[in-house]
C-alpha positions as CSV (number, residue, x, y, z in Angstrom):
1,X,-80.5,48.8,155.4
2,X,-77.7,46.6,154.5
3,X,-74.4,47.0,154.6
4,X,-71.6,49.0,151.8
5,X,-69.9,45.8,152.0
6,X,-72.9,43.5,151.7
7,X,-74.0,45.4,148.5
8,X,-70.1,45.4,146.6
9,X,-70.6,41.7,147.3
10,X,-74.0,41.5,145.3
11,X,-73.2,43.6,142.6
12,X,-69.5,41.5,142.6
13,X,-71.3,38.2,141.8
14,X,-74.7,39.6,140.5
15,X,-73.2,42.2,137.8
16,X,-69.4,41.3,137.6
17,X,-69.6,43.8,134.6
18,X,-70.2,47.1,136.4
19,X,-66.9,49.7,136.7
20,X,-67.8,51.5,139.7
21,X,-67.1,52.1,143.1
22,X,-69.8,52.5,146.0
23,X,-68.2,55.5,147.7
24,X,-70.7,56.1,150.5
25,X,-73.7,54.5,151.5
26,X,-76.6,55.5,153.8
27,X,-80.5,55.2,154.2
28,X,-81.9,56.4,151.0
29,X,-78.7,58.3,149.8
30,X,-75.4,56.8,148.0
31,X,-72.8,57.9,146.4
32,X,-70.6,56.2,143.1
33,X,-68.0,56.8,141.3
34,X,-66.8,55.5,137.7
35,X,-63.1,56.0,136.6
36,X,-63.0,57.4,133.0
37,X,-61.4,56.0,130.1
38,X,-60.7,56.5,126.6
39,X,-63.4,53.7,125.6
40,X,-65.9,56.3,127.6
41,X,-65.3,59.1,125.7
42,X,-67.1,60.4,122.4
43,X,-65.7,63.2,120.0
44,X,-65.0,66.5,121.0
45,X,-63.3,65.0,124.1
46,X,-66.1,64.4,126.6
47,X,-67.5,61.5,128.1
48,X,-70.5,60.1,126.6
49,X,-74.1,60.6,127.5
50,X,-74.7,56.9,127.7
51,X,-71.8,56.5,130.3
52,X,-73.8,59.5,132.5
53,X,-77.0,57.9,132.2
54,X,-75.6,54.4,133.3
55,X,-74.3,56.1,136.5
56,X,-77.1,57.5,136.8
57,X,-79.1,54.3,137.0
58,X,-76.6,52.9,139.1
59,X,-76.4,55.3,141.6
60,X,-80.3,54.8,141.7
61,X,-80.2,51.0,142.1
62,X,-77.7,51.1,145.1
63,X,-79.3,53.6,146.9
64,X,-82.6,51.5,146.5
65,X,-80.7,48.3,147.4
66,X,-78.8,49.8,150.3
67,X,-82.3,50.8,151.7
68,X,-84.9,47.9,151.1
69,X,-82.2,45.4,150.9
70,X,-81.3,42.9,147.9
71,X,-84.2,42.7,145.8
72,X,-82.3,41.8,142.1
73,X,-85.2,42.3,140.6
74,X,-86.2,45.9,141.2
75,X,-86.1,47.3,137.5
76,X,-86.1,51.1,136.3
77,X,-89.5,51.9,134.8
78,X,-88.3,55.7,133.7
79,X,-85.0,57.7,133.8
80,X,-84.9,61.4,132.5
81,X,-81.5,63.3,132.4
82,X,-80.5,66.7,131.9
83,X,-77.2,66.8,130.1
84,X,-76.0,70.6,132.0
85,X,-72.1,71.2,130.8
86,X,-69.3,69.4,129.5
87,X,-68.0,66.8,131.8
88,X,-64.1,66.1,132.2
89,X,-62.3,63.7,130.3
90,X,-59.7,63.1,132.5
91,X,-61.9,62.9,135.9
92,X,-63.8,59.8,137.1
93,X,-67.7,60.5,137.0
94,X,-69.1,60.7,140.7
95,X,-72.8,60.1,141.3
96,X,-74.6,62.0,143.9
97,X,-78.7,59.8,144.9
98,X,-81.0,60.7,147.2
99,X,-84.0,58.5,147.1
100,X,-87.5,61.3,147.3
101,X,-90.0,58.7,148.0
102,X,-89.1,55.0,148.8
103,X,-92.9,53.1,148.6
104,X,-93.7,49.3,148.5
105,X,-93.6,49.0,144.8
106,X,-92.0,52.6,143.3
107,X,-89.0,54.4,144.3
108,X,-88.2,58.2,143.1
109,X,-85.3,59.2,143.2
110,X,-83.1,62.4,141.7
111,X,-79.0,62.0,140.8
112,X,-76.1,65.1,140.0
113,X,-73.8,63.8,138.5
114,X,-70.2,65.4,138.8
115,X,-66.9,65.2,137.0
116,X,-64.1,64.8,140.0
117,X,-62.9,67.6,142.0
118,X,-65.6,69.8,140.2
119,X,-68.4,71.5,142.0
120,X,-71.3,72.4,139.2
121,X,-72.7,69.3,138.4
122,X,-72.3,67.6,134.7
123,X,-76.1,66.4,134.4
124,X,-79.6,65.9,136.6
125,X,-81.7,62.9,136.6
126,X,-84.4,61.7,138.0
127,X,-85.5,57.8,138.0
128,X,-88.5,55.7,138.8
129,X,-87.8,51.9,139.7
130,X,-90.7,49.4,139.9
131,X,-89.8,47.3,143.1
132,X,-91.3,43.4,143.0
133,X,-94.0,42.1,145.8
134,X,-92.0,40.5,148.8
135,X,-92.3,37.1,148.1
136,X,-91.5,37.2,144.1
């Protein structure tokens, strides 16, 4: 496992264009948040499915990374959400992962997905990453 810092260093240099925040980290489990902002939000005052899947995938990819380590090139091979209720406009989007099975080459894992300071989660995925042969 490597460390919270270690990973906001990779993701700094690696993906200077992702907007979240590693909040916790441990073996097979993270947790991320996303601040909310108008560009994030579709009509009718929500924030958009897109955004929720992204942190979805996110929340995936660290808790992958934070457990095998920084493999780049770990890619998601499936990702099915359930939209549940209206998320928040005016909360930040937190990410809840635990990984279910971390193999050689195939994590699963499932994500909630929460707006701020709520309790009944937003939306429910699950994800499948392909991870590379050491060596590759």
């Amino acid at each position: 496992m490597i460390s919270k810092d270690e990973l906001e260093q990779f993701f700094r240099y690696e993906f200077p264009q992702s907007s979240f925040e590693i909040v916790s980290l441990e073996d097979r489990a993270t947790t991320i948040r996303k601040p909310i902002f108008h560009d994030h939000l579709r009509p009718g005052g929500t924030v958009s499915g897109p955004v929720l899947m992204e942190m979805a995938d996110a929340a995936l990819y660290v808790a992958i990374l934070g457990s095998i380590g920084l493999v780049a090139l770990a890619v998601t091979t499936n990702l099915n959400i359930n939209f549940l209720r209206k998320p928040r406009a005016d909360r930040d989007i937190i990410a809840d992962c635990r990984l279910i099975k971390l193999g050689k080459t195939l994590a699963i894992g499932e994500v909630f997905l929460y707006s701020d300071g709520d309790d009944q989660p937003v939306a429910h995925a699950t994800g499948t990453y392909a991870i590379p042969p050491a060596g590759r």
